[in-house]
C-alpha positions as CSV (number, residue, x, y, z in Angstrom):
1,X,200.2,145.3,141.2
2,X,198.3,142.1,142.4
3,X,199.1,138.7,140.6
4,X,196.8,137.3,138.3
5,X,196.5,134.3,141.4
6,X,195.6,137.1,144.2
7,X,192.9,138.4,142.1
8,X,191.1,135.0,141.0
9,X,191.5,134.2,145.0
10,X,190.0,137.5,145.6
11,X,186.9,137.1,142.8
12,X,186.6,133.6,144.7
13,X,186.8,135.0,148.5
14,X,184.1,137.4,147.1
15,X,181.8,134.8,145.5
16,X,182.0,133.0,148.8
17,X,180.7,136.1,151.2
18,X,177.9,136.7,148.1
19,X,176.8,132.9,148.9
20,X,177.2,133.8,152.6
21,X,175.3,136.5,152.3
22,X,172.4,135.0,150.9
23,X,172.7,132.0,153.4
24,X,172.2,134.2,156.1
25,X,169.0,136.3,154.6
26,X,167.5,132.3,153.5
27,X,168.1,130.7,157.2
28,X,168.7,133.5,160.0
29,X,166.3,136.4,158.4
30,X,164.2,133.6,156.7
31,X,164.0,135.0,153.6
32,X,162.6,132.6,151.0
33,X,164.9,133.1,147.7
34,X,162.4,133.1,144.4
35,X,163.3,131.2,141.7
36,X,165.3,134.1,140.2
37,X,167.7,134.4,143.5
38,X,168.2,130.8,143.1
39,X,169.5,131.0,139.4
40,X,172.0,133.9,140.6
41,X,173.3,132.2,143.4
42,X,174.0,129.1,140.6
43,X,176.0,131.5,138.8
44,X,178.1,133.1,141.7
45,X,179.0,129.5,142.3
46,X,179.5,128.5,139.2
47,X,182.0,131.9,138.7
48,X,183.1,131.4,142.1
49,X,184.1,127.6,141.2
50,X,186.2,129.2,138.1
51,X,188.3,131.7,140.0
52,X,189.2,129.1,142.3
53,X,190.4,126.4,139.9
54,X,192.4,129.5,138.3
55,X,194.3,130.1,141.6
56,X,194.6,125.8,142.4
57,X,195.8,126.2,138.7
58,X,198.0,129.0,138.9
59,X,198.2,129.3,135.0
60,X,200.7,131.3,133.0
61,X,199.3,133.8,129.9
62,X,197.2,131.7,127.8
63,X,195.6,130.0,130.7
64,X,194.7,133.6,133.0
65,X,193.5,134.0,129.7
66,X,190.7,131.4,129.7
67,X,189.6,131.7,133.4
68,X,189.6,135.5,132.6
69,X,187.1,134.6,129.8
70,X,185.5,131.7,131.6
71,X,184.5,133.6,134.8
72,X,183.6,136.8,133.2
73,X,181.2,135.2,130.8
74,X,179.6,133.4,133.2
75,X,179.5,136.5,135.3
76,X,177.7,138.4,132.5
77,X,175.0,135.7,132.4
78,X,174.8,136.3,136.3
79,X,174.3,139.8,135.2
80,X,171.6,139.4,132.5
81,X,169.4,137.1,135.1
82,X,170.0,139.9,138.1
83,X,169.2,142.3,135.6
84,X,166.0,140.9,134.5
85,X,165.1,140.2,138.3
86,X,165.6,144.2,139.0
87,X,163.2,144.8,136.1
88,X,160.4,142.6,137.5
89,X,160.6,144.3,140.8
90,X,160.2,147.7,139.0
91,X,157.1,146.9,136.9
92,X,154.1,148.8,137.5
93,X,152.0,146.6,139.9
94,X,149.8,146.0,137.3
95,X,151.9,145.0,135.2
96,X,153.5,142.4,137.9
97,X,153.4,138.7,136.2
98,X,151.5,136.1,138.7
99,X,152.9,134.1,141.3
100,X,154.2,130.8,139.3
101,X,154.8,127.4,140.7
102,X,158.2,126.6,142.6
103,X,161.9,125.7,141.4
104,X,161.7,122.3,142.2
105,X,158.5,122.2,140.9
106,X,159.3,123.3,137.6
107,X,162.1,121.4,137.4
108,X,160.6,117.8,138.1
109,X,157.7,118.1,135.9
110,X,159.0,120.3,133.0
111,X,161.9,119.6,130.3
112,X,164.7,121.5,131.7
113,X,164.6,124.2,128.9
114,X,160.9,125.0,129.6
115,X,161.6,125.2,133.4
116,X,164.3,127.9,132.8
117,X,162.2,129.8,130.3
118,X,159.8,130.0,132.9
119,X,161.8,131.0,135.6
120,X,163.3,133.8,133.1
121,X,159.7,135.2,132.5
122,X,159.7,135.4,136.0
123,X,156.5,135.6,138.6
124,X,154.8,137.7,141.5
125,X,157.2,136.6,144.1
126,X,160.3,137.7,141.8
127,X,158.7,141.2,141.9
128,X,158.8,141.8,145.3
129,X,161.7,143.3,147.1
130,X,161.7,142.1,150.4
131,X,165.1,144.1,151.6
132,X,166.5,146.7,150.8
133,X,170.4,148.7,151.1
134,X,171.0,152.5,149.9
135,X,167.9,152.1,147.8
136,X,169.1,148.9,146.2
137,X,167.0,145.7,146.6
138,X,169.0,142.4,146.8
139,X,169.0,141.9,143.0
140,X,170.4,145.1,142.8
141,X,173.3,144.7,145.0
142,X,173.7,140.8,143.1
143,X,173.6,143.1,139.7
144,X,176.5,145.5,141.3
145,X,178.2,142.4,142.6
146,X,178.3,140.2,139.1
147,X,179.5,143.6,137.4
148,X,182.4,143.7,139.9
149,X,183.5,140.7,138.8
150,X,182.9,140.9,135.1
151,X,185.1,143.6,135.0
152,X,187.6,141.9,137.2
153,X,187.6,138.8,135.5
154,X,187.7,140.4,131.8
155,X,190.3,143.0,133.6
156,X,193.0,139.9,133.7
157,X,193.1,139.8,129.8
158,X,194.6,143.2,129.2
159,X,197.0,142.6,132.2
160,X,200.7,142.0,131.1
């Protein structure tokens, strides 16, 4: 069975190839991320950035305990933002909210708790799905990926 240490370093090594990932469909494919895919890619760092004080840390029972809790929490808000993504891009088209202003936009002319609220509701360019794997569109592989490590994060608290 893996240490506690391999499998933060492993959450980590994965968070890092997400980020890569996404760096490569933003500047090689050129595939403008909507606000949305911005937000998700905050949280894979931010869970990313956890597991990898865990293993600089290297804690014992308590502390495996509180990265364990740390990283899959902030994983399951990772999940609730992919998940509300994968629902705007499976509206009816009618139903399809419009195109809103930019991230950076919102963000230097709104208070910071009406910027995310607004990028929460989501817009047009949120709906569409601009690439696509086995049927799953990007927010769908980032909702598989944030589930992964959920369950490997909240997997270390039952270890012994």
């Amino acid at each position: 069975m893996l240490a506690s240490r391999s499998l933060f370093l492993l959450g980590f090594l994965f968070c890092a190839l997400m980020l890569g990932i996404a760096a490569y469909f933003q500047f090689v494919e050129h595939l403008e991320p909507c606000p949305l895919c911005i937000l998700q890619r905050v949280f894979t760092l931010f869970v990313g950035l956890i597991m990898l004080l865990a293993v600089i840390h290297n804690p014992k029972t308590v502390g495996i305990k509180v990265y364990a809790v740390l990283a899959g929490l902030v994983a399951l808000v990772g999940m609730g933002i992919s998940a509300r993504h994968v629902w705007l891009q499976n509206l009816p088209e009618d139903q399809v909210p419009s195109c809103g202003p930019g991230l950076n936009f919102m963000l230097e002319n709104f208070p910071l708790a009406d910027a995310i609220n607004m990028v929460m509701r989501g817009s047009g360019e949120c709906a569409e799905v601009v690439w696509s794997f086995m049927g799953l569109s990007i927010p769908a592989w980032t909702l598989v990926a944030f589930t992964a490590l959920a369950a490997l994060s909240f997997g270390q608290i039952f270890r012994k």
